[in-house]
Backbone as a chain_set.jsonl record, in Angstrom:
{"seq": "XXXXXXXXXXXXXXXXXXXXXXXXXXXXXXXXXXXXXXXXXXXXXXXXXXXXXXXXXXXXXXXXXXXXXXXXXXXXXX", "coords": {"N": [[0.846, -1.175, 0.0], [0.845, 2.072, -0.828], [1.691, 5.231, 0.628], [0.215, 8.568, 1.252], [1.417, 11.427, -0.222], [2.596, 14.415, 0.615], [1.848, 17.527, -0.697], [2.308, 19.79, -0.441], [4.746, 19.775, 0.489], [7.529, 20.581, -0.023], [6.832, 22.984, -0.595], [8.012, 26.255, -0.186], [7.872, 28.44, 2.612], [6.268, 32.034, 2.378], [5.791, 35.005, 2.947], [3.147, 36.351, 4.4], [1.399, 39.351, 2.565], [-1.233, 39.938, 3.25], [-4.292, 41.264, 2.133], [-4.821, 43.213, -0.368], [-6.43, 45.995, -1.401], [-6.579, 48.296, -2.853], [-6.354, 48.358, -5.086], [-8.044, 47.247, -6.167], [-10.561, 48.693, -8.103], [-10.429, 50.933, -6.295], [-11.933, 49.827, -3.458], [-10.883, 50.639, -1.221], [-10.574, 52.604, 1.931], [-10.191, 56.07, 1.824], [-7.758, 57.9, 3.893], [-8.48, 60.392, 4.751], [-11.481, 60.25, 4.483], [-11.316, 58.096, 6.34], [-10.784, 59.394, 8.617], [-12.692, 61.602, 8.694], [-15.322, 60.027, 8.616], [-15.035, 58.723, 11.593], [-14.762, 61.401, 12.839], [-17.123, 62.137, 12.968], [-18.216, 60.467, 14.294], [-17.176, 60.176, 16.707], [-18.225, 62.741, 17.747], [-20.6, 62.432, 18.268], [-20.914, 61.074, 20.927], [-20.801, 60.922, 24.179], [-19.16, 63.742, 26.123], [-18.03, 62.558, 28.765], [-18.629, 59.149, 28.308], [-16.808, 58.846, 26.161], [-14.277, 59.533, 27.872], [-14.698, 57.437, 29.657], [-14.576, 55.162, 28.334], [-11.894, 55.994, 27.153], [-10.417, 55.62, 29.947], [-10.739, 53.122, 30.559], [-9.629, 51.748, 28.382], [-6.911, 52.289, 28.492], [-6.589, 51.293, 30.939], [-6.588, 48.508, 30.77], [-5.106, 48.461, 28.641], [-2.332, 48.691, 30.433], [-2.51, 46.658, 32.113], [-2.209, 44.635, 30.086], [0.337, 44.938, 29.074], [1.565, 44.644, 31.8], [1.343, 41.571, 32.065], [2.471, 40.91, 29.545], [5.436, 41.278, 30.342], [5.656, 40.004, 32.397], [5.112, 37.595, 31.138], [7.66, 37.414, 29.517], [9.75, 37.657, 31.232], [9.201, 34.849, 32.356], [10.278, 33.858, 30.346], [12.525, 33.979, 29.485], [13.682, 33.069, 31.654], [13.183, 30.372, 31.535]], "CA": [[0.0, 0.0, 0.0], [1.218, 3.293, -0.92], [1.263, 6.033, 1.816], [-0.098, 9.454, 0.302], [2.554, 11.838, 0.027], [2.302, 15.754, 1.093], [1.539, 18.165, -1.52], [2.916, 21.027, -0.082], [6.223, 19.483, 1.326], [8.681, 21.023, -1.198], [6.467, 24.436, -0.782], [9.049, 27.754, 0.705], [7.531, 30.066, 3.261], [5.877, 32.701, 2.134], [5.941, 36.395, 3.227], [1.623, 36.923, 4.029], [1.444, 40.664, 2.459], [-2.346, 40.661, 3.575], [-5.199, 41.841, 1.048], [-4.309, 44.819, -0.68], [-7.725, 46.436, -1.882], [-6.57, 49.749, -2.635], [-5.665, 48.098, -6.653], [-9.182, 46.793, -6.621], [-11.323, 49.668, -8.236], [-10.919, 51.699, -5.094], [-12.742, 49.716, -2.846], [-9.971, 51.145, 0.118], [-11.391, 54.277, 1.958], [-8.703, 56.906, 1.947], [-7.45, 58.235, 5.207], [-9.603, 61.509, 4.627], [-12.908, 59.632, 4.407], [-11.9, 57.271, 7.912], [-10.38, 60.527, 9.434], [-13.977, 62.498, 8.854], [-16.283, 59.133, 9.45], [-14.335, 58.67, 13.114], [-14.451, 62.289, 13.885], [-18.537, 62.423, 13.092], [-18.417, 59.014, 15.5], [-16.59, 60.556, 18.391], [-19.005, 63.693, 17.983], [-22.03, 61.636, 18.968], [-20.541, 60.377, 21.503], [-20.601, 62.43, 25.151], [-17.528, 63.541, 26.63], [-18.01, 61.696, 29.66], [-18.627, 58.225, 27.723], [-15.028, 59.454, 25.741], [-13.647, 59.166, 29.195], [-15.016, 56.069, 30.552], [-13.972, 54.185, 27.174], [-10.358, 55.979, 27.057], [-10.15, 55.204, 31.116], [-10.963, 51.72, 30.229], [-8.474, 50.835, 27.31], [-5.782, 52.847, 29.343], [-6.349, 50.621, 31.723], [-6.57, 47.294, 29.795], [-3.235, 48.565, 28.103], [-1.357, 48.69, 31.277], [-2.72, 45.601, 32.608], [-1.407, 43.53, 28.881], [1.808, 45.198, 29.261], [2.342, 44.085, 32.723], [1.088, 40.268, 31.469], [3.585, 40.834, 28.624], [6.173, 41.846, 31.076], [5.57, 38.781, 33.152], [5.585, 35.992, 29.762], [9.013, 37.743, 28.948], [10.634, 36.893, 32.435], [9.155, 33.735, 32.383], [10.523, 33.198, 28.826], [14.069, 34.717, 29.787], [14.214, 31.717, 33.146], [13.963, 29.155, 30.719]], "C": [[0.89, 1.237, 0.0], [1.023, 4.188, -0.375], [1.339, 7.219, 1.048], [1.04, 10.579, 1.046], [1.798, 13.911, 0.063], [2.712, 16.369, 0.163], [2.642, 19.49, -1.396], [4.55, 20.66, 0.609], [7.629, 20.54, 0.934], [8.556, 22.576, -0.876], [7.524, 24.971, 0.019], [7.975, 28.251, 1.603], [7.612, 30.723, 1.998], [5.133, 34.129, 2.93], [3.974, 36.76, 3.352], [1.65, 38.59, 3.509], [0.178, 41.305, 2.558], [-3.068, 40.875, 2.422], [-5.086, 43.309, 1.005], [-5.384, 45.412, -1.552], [-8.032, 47.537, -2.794], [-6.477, 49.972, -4.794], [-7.145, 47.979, -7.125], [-10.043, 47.794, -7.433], [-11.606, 50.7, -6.72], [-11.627, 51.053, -4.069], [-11.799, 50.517, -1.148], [-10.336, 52.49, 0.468], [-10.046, 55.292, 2.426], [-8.605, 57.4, 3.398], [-8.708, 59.419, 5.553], [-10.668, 60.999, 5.376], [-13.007, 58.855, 5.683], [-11.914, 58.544, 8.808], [-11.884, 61.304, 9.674], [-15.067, 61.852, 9.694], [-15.673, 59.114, 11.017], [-14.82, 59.994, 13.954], [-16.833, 62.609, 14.164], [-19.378, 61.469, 14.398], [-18.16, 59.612, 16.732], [-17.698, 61.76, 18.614], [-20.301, 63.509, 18.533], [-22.098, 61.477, 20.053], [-20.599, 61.539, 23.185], [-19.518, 62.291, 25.885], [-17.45, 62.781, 27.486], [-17.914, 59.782, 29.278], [-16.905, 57.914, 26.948], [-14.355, 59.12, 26.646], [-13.606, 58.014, 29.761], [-14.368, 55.46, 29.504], [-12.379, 54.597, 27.154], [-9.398, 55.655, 28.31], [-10.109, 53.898, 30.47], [-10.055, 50.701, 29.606], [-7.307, 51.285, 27.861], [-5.3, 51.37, 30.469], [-6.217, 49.065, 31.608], [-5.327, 47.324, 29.487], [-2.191, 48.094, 29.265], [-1.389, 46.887, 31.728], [-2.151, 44.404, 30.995], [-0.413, 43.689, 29.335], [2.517, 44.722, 30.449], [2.129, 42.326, 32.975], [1.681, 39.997, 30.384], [4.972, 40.766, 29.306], [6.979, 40.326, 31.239], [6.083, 37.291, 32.295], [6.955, 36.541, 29.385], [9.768, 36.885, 29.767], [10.678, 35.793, 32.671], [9.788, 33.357, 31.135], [12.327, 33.139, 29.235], [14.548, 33.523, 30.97], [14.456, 30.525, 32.571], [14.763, 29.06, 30.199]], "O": [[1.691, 1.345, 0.928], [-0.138, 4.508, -0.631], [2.235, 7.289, 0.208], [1.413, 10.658, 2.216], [0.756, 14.357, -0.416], [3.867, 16.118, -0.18], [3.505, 19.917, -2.164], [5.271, 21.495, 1.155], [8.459, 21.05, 1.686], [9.508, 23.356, -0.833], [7.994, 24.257, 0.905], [6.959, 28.491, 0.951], [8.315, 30.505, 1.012], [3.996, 34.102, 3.402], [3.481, 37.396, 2.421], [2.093, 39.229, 4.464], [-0.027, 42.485, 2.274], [-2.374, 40.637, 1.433], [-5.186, 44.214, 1.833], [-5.09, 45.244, -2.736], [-9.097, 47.802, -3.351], [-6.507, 50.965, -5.52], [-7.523, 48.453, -8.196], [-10.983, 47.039, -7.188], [-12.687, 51.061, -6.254], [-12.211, 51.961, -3.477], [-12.441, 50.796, -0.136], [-10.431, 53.406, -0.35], [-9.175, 55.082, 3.27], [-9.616, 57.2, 4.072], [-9.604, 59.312, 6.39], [-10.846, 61.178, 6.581], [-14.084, 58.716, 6.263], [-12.827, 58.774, 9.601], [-12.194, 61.583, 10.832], [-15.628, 62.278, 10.704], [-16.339, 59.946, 11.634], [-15.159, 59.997, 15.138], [-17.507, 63.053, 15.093], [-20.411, 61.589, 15.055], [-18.914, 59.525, 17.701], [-18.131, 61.785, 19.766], [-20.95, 64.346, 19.161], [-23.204, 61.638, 20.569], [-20.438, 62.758, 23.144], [-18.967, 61.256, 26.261], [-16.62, 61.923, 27.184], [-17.144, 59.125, 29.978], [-16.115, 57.003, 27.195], [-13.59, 58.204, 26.346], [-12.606, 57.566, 30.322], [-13.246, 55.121, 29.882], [-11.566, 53.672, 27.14], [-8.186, 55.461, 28.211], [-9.151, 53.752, 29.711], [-9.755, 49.544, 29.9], [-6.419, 50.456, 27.668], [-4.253, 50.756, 30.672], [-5.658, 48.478, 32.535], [-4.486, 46.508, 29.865], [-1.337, 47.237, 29.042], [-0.444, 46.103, 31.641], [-1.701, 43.296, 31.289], [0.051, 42.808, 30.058], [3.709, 44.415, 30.42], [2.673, 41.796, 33.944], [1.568, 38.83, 30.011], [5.757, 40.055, 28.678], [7.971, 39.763, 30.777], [6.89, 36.397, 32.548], [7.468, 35.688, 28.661], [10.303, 35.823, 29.449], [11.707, 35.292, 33.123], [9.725, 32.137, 30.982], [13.067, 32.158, 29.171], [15.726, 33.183, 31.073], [15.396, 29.759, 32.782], [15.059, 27.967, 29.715]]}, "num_chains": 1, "name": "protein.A"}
């Protein structure tokens, strides 16, 4: 019996460069167009809410970074 052999064995790595949209007929929204939609978003929005959400990810951030910190040191003992 003949054991089936892997297709891709031979294949190289390959560099992902992501979907690049921007070739497609424009479908990519220019910086402008997120820059305006965003700022009409945050304008809705009430300052206080602004606060609680930028408290929030502030505080999220710190708390990765010191759980990044931590998997380093542990990486660095082994």
């Amino acid at each position: 019996m003949s054991r089936p052999t892997d297709e891709t064995a031979g294949d190289l790595p390959v560099k992902d460069m992501g979907l690049n949209l921007s070739g497609v007929g424009g479908l990519q929204e220019t910086s402008t167009t997120r820059t305006m939609k965003s700022r009409q978003a945050v304008s809705r929005i009430s300052r206080e809410e602004l606060e609680d959400r930028f408290l929030r990810l502030h505080d999220e951030n710190i708390l990765l970074k010191q759980h990044a910190r931590k998997q380093e040191d542990k990486i660095k003992r082994l």
